[in-house]
KOLBAZA-478835 format. One line per 5 residues: their letters; for each residue x, y, z of N, C-alpha, C. Coordinates in steps of 0.1 Angstrom, whole numbers. Example, Ala and Ser with C-alpha at 12.3 -4.5 7.8 and 13.67 -1.06 7.14 Angstrom:
<recs>
as) 132/-57/78/123/-45/78/132/-33/78  128/-22/71/137/-11/71/129/0/79
</recs>
This chain:
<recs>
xxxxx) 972/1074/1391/969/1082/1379/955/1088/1381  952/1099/1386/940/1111/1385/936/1111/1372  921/1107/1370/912/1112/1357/902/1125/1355  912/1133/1346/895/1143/1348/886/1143/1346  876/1144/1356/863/1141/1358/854/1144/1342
xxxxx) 861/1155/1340/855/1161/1329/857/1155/1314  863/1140/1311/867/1137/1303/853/1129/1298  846/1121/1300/836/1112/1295/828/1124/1290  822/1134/1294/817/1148/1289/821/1151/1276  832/1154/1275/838/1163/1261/843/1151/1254
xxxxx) 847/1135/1253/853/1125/1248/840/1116/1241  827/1111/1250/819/1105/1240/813/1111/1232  810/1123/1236/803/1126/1220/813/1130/1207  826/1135/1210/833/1133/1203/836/1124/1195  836/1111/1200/840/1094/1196/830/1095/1185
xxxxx) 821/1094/1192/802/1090/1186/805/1097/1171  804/1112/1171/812/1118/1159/821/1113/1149  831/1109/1155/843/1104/1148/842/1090/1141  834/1080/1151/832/1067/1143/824/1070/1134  812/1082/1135/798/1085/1123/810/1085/1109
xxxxx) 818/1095/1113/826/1098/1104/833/1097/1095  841/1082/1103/848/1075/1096/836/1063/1092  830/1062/1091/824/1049/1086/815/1053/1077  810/1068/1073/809/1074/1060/822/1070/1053  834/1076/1057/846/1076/1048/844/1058/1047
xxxxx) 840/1051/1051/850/1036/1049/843/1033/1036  823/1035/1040/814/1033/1029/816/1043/1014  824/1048/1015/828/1057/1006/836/1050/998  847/1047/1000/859/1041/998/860/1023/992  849/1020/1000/853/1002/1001/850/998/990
xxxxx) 839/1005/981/836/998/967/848/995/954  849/985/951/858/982/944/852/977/930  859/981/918/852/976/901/852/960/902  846/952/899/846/939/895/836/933/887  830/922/886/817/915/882/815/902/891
xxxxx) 808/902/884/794/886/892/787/877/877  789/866/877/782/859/863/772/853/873  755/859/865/744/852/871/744/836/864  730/832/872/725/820/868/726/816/855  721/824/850/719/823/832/734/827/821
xxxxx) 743/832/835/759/826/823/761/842/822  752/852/826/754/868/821/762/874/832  773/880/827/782/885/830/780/904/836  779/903/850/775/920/854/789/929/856  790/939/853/804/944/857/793/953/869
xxxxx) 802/957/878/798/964/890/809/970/898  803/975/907/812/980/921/808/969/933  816/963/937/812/955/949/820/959/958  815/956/972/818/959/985/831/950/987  845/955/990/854/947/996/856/945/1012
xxxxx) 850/937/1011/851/936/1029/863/930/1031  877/927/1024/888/915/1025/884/903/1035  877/895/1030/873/887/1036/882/877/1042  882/872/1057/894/862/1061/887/848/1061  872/845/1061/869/834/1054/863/835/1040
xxxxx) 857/825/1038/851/823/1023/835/827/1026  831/840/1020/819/849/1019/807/840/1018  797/840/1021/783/833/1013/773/845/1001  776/855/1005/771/867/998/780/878/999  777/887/985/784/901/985/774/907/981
xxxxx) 777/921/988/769/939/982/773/943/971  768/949/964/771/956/953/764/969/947  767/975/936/762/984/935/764/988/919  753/991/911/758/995/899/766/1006/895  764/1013/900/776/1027/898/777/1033/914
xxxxx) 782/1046/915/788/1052/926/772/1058/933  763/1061/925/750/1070/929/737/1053/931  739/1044/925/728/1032/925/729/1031/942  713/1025/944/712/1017/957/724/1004/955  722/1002/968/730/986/971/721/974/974
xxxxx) 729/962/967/718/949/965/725/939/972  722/928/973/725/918/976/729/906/971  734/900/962/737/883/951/747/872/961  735/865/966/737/856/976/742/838/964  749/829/971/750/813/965/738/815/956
xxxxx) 726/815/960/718/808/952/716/818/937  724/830/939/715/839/923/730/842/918  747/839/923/755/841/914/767/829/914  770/825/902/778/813/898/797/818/906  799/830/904/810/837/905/815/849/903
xxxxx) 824/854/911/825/867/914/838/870/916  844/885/915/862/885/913/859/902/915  873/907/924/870/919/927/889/922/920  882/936/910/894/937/901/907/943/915  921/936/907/933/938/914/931/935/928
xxxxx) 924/928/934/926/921/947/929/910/945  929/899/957/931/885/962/921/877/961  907/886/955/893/878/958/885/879/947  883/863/944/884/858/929/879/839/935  861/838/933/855/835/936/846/821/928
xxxxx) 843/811/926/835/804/923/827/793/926  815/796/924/802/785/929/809/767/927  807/762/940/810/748/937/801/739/949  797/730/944/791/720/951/798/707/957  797/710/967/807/699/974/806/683/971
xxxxx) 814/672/966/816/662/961/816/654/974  819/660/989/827/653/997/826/657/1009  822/653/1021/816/664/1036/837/668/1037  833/680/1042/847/682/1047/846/685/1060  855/675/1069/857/672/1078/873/680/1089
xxxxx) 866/685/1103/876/687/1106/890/682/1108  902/688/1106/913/679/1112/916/677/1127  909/682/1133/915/683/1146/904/676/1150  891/681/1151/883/672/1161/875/660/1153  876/659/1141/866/651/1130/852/652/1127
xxxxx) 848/671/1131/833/671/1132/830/675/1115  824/676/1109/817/677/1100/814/696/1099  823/699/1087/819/715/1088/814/722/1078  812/711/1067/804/713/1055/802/701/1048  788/694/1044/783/682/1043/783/685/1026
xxxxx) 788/669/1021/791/669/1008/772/670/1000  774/677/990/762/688/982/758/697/985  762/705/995/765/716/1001/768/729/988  762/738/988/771/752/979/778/763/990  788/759/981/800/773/986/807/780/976
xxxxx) 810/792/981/822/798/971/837/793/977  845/791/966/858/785/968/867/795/961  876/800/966/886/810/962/900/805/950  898/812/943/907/809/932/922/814/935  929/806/942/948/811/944/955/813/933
xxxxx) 952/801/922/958/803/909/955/799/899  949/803/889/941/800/879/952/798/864  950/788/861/954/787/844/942/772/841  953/761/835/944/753/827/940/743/844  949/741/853/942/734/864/945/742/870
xxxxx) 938/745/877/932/756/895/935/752/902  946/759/912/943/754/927/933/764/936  926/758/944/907/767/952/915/765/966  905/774/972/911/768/986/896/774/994  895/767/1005/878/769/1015/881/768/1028
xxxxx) 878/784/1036/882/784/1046/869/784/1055  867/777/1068/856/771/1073/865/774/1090  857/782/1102/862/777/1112/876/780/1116  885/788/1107/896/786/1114/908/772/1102  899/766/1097/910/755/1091/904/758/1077
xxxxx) 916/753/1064/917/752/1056/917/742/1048  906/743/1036/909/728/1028/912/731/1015  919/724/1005/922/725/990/920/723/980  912/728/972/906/717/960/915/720/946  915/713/938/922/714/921/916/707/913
xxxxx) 915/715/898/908/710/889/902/722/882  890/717/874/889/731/866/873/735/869  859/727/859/850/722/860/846/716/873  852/705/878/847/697/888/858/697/901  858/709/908/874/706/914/869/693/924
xxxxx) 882/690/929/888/676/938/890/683/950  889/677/959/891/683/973/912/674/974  917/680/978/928/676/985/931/674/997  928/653/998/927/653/1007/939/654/1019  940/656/1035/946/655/1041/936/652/1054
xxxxx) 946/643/1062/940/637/1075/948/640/1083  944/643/1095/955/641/1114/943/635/1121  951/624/1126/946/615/1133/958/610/1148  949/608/1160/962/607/1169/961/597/1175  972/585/1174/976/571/1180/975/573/1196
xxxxx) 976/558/1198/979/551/1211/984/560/1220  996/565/1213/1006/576/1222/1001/587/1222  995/592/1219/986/607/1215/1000/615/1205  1005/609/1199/1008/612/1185/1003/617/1177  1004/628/1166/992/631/1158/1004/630/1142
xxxxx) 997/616/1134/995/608/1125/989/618/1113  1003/625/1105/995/631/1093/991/620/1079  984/623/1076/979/616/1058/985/622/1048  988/618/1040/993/625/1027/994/621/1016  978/617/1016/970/615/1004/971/625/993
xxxxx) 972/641/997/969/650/990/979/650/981  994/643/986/1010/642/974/1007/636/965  996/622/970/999/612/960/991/616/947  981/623/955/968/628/942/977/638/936  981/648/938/995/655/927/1003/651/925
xxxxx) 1015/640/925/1016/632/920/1014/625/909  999/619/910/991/614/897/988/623/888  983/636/891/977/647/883/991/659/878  995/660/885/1003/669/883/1018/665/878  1022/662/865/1031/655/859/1043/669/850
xxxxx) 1050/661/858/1064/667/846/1079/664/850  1082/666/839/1093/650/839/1109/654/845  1107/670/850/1118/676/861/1116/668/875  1104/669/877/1102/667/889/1104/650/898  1110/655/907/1118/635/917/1103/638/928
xxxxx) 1103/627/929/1093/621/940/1094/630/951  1107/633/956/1106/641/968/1100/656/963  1100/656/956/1090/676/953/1079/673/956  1070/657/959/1057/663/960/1058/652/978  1068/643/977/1068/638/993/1071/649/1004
xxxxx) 1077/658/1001/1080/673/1010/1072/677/1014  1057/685/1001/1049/692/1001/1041/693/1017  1037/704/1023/1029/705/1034/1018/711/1027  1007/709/1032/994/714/1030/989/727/1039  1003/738/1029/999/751/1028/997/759/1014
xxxxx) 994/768/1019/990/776/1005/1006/776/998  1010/781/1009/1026/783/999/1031/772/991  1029/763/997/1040/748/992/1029/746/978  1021/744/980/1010/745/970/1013/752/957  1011/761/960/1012/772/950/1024/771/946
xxxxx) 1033/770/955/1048/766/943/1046/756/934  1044/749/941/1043/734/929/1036/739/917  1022/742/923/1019/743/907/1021/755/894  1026/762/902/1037/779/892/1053/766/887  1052/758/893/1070/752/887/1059/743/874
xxxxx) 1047/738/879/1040/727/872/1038/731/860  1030/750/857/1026/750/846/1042/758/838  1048/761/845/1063/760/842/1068/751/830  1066/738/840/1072/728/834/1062/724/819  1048/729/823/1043/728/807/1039/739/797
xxxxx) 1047/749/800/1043/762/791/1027/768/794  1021/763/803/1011/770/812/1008/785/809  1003/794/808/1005/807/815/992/808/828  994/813/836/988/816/848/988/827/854  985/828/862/978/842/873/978/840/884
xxxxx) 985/844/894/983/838/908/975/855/916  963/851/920/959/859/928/962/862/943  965/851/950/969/848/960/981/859/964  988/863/957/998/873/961/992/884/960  986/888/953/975/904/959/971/902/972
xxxxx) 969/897/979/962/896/995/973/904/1001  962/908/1009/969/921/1020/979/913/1028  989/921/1033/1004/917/1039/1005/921/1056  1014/917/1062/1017/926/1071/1027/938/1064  1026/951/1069/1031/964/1059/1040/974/1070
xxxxx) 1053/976/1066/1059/986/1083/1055/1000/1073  1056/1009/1081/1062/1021/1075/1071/1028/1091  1081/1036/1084/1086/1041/1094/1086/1058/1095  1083/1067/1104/1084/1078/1099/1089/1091/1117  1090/1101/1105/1095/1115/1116/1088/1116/1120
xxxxx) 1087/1122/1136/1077/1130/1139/1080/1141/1146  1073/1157/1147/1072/1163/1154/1060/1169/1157  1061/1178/1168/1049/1185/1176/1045/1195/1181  1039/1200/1187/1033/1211/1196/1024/1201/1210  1028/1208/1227/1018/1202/1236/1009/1217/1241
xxxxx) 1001/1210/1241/991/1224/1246/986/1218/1260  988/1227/1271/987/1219/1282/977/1232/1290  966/1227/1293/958/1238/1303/961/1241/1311  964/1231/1323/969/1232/1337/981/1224/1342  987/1228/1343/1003/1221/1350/1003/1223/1367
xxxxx) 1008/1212/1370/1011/1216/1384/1020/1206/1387  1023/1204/1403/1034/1197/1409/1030/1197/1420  1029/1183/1425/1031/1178/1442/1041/1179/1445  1050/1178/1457/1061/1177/1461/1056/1175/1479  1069/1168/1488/1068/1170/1500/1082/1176/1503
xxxxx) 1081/1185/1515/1091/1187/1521/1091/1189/1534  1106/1190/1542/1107/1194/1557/1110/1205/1560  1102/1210/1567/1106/1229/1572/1112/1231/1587  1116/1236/1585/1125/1244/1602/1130/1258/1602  1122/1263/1612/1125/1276/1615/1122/1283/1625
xxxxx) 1126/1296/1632/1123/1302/1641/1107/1311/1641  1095/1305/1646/1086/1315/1648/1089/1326/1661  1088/1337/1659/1086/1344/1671/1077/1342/1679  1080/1344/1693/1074/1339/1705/1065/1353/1709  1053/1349/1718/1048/1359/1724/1051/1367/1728
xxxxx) 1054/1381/1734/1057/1389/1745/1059/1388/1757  1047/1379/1757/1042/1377/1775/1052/1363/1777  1060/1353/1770/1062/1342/1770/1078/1344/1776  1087/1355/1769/1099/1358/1778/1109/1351/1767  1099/1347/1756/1114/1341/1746/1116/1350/1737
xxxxx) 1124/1346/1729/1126/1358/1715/1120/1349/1709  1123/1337/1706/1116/1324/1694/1114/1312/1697  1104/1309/1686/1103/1297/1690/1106/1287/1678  1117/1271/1681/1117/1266/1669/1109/1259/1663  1106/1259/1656/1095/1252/1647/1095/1241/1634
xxxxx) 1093/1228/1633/1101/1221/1623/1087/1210/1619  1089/1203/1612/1084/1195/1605/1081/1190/1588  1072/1184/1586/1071/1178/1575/1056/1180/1567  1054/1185/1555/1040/1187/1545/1042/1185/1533  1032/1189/1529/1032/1184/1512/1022/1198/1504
xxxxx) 1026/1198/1491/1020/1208/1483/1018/1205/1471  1011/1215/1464/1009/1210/1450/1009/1225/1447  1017/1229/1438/1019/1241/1433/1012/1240/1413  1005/1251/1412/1003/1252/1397/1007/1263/1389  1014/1264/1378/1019/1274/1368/1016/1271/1351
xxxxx) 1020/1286/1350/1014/1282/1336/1023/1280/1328  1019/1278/1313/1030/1269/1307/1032/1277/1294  1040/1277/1287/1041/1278/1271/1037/1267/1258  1036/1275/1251/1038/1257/1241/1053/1253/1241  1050/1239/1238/1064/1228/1242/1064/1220/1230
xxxxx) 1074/1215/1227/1080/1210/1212/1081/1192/1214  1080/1187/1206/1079/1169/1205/1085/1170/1198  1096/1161/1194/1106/1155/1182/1106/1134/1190  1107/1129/1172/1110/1114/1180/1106/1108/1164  1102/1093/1164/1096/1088/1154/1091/1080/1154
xxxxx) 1084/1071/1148/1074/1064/1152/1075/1050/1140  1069/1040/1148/1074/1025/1140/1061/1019/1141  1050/1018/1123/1041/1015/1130/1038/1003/1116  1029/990/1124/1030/978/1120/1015/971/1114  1013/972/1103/1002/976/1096/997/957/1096
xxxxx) 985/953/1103/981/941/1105/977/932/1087  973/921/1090/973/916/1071/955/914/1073  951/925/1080/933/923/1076/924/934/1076  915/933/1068/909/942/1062/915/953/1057  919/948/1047/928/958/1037/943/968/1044
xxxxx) 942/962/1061/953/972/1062/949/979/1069  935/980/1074/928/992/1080/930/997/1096  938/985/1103/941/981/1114/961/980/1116  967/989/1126/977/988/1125/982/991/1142  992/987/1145/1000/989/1159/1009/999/1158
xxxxx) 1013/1004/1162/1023/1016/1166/1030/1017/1178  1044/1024/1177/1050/1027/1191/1061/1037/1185  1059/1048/1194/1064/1061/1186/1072/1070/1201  1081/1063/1200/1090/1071/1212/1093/1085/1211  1096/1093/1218/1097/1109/1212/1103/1120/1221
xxxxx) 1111/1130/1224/1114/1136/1234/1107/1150/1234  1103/1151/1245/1091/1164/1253/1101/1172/1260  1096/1187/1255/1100/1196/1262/1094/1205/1272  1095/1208/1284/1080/1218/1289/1087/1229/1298  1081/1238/1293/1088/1253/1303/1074/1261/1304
xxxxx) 1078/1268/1317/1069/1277/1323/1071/1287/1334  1062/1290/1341/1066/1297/1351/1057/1298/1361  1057/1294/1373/1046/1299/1389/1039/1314/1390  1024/1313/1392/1023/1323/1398/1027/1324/1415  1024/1337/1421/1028/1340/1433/1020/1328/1440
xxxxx) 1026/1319/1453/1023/1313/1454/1023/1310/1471  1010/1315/1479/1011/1311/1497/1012/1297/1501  1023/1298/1510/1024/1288/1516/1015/1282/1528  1019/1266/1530/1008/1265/1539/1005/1268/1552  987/1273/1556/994/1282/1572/996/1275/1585
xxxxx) 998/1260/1578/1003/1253/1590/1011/1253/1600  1022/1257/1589/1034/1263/1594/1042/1278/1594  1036/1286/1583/1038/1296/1582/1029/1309/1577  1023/1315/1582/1009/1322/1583/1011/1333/1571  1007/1332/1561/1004/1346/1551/1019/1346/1548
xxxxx) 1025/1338/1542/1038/1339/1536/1035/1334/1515  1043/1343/1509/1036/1343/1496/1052/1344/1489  1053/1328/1483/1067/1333/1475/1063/1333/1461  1080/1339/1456/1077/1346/1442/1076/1335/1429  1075/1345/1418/1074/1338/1407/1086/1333/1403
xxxxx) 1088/1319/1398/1098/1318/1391/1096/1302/1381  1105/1304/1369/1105/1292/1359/1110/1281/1362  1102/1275/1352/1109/1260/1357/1112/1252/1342  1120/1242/1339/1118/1233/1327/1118/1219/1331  1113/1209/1325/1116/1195/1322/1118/1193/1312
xxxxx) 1122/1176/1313/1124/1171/1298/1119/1158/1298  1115/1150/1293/1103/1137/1293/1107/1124/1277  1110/1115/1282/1109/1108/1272/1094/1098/1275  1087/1099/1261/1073/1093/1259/1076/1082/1249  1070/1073/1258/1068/1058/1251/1054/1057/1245
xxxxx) 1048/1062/1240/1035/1056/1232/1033/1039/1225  1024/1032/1230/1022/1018/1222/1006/1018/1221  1001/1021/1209/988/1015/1206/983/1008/1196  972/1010/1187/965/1005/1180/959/1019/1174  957/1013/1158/950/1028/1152/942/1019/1145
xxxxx) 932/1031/1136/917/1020/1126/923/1030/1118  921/1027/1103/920/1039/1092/907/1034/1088  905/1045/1079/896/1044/1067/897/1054/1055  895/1045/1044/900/1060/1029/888/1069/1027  889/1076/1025/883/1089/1025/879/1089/1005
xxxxx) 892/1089/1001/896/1089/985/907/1081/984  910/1083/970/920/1080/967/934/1086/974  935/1097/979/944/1105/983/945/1107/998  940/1106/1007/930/1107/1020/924/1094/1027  933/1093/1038/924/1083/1050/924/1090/1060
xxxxx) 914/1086/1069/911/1094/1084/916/1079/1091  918/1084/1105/920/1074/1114/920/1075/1128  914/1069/1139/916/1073/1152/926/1062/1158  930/1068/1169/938/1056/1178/935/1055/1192  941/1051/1202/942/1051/1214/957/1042/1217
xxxxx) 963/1048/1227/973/1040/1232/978/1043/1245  981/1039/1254/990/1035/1265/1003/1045/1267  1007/1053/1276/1020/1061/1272/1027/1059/1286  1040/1062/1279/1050/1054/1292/1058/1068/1291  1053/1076/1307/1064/1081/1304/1078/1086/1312
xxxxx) 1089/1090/1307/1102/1087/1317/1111/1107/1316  1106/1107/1328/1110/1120/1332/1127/1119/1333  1132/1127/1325/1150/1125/1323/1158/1136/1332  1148/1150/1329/1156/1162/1330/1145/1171/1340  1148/1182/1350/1140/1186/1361/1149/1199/1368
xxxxx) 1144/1208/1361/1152/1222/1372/1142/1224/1383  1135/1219/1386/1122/1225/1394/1126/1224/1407  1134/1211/1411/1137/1214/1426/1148/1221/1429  1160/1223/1420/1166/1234/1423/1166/1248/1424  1154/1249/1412/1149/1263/1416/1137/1265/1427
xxxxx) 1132/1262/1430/1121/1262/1443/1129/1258/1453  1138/1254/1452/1149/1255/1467/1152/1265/1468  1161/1270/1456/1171/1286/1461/1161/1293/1465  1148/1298/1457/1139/1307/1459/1134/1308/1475  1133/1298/1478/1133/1298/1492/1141/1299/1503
xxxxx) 1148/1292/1500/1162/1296/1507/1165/1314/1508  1165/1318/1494/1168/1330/1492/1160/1342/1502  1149/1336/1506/1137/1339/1518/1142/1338/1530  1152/1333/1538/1155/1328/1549/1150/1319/1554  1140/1308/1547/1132/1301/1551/1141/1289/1548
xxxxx) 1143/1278/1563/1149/1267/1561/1139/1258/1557  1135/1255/1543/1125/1246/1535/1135/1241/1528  1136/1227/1533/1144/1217/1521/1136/1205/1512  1136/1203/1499/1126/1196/1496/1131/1181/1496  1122/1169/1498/1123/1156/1501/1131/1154/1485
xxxxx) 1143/1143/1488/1145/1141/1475/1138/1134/1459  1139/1141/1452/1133/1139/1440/1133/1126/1433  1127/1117/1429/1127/1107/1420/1129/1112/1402  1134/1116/1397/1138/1124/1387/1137/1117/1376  1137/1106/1376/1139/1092/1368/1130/1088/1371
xxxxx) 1116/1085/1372/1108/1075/1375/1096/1072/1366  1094/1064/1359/1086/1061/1351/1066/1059/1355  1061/1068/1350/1048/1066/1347/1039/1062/1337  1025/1064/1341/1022/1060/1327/1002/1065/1324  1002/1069/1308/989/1077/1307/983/1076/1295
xxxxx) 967/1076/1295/963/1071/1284/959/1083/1272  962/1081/1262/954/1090/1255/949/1088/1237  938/1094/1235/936/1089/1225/934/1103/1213  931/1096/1200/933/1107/1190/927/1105/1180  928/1114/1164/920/1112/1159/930/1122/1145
xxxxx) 930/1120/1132/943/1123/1125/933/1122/1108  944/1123/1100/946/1126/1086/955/1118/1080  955/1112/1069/968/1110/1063/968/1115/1051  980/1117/1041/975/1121/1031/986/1114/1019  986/1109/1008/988/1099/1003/1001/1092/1005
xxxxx) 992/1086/1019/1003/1077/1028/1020/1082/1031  1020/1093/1030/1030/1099/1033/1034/1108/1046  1021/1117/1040/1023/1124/1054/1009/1127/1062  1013/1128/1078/999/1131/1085/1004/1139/1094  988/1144/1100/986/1156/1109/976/1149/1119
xxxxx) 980/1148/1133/968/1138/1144/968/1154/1156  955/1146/1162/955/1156/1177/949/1146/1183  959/1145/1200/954/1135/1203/955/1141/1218  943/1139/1224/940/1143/1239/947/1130/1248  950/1136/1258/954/1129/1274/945/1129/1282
xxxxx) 944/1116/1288/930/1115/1299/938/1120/1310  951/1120/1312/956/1127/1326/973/1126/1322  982/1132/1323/997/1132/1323/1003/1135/1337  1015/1124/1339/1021/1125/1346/1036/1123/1348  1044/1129/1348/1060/1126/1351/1068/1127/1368
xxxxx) 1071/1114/1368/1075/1113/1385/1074/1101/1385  1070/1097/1402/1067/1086/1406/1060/1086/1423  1047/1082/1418/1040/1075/1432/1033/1090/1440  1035/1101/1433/1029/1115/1438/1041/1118/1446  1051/1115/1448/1066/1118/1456/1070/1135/1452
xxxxx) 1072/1130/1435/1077/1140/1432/1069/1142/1419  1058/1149/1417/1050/1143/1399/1049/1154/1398  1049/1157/1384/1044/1169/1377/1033/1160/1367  1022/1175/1367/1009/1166/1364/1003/1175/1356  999/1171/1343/992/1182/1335/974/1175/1331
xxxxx) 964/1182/1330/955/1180/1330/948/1187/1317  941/1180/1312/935/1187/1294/947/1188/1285  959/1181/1286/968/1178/1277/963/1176/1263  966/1184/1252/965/1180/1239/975/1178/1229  981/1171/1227/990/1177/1214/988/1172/1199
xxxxx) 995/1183/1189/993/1180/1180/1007/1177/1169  1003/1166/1164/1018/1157/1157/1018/1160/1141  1025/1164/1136/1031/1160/1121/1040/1149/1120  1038/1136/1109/1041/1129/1101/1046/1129/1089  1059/1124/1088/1065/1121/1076/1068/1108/1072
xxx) 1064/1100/1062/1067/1093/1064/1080/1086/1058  1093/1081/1062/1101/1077/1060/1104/1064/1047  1105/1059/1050/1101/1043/1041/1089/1032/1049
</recs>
């Protein structure tokens, strides 16, 4: 795969641009309505920064309105904090207990320690949970929560020996008179198993509750149409073939001809029209930072027609010979798999760039039929080496788009190099490839 040279030129400062860009739009967007209760019990409503945090925060930004500077309320200056209609719903707690890892038994927070502990489900007893490192611990209670404990420990055999202390302590605390021994001998020390119990618990006592924990961002599909326009600068085609033919002999030599045969290679270039994309695309929205991050793979079928200028052949074999103009079409199926970032703009508006990988599989090819006859039709015995017509390549390209309330989008996304064929045998090669895609989105 050939890179044009010319791509690091016109592509970083582009980038450079685009991230300025989007990261205005992210800082625009990320503040969310909530509050913070200071030291003194006073309750602030504000805008705070949602970063969806995948551990437990030690500080958050904020901001009094949309025009205020941004501050800082670190452990030591706020008791608790809750960002309206999210997952993240926060309160100051001093650790009763070093919490220790399960796996290796090092120490990852030493008991009197301050942390914020996340509130999963709030009514008259809480379940918190403290994410440190990678592992998870549980605490319940209201005022003074309890850690829930759990241990892995690994025997003689290198067995690994779970504890499940944490049943017996719900169990003891958590009572109602539905419930058999095996509802809490089952339980695994996850959020999920957790959190059931205690929605059946306050259930079973006329409770009402709130589970925040289900606002947290998800994995999210959407599926949608797509079509297009390719805008292609330069097209061309390698190809090799075998030639044979009669050159005329000298005068003085006493022949009429002479035969002449062998084997070269060419690269012919023509210009193109605009070419049409139809296909759709399947794309898989990650469960972090709000969503902002998603995978894609958007298969699609390519159309491309054009036509040769007048074009001399090589004078290796045949001196000042110039054949004619004539069209050509293919047809291309494109495998695209990448990665995209968003960021919201408004309420109504996200920007987003991608990059991805393209696979692509050349199906359909008049080209060597027609550049045969044409030749042929010359008297020239030029036959071309046979075609790989089917052969899969592959090219990178990246982009940069619109959405508009999650519905529909408009991208343009540049090619560092396009190619259809295989191994330079038979490739058709387009260079400064652009195209531009409309989105619908489906469900």
């Amino acid at each position: 795969m050939n890179y044009n040279p010319r791509f690091l030129s016109y592509t970083i400062p582009f980038f450079f641009f685009l991230c300025s860009f989007m990261s205005i739009a992210q800082s625009q967007s990320a503040y969310v309505s909530g509050y913070f209760i200071t030291e003194d019990n006073s309750k602030v409503e504000c805008l705070i920064y949602n970063r969806d945090w995948g551990q437990n925060p030690e500080e958050i930004t904020y901001k009094m309105d949309e025009d205020s500077k941004t501050q800082t309320a670190t452990l030591e200056d706020i008791t608790e904090f809750k960002l309206d209609n999210t997952e993240h719903y926060y309160k100051r707690f001093k650790l009763n207990s070093d919490l220790v890892s399960y796996e290796d038994s090092k120490t990852i927070k030493q008991k009197g320690e301050a942390v914020f502990i996340k509130v999963l489900i709030d009514s008259e007893t809480k379940l918190y949970s403290y994410k440190k490192s990678g592992e998870r611990f549980f605490f319940f209670g209201d005022e003074k929560p309890v850690l829930l404990r759990y241990d892995k420990t690994i025997n003689d055999k290198g067995k690994a020996i779970k504890s499940r202390a944490f049943q017996k302590q719900l169990y003891d605390e958590l009572n109602c008179v539905k419930f058999k021994i095996s509802r809490y001998s089952k339980l695994e020390y996850t959020a999920k198993d957790l959190i059931s119990l205690f929605k059946d618990y306050y259930r079973c006592n006329d409770y009402n509750f709130e589970t925040t924990y289900t606002r947290r961002t998800r994995f999210k599909y959407d599926f949608k149409l797509i079509s297009g326009l390719n805008f292609l600068s330069d097209v061309s085609t390698s190809y090799e073939f075998t030639y044979n033919y009669d050159k005329p002999a000298p005068p003085s030599s006493g022949n009429v001809s002479i035969p002449v045969s062998g084997e070269s290679s060419e690269r012919i270039h023509y210009k193109t029209k605009l070419n049409y994309i139809v296909g759709f695309e399947n794309e898989l929205f990650l469960p972090i930072q709000r969503n902002k991050w998603s995978l894609f793979f958007a298969p699609n079928y390519q159309h491309y027609s054009g036509e040769t200028s007048s074009y001399r052949l090589d004078e290796d074999f045949l001196t000042s010979r110039t054949l004619p103009e004539f069209e050509f079409e293919f047809s291309s199926l494109e495998l695209p798999l990448g990665i995209r970032y968003y960021s919201r703009w408004n309420e109504n508006f996200k920007l987003f760039g991608h990059v991805a990988v393209s696979f692509n599989y050349l199906i359909e090819s008049n080209f060597e039929e027609n550049f045969e006859l044409d030749l042929l039709s010359e008297n020239i015995g030029i036959v071309l080496s046979p075609a790989n017509q089917f052969g899969m390549t592959s090219s990178i390209f990246l982009g940069f788009g619109a959405n508009y309330q999650d519905k529909y989008s408009i991208s343009l996304n540049y090619y560092l190099d396009r190619s259809f064929g295989e191994e330079n045998f038979y490739e058709h090669e387009a260079s400064g490839a652009i195209s531009l895609i409309l989105s619908y989105k489906l469900f």
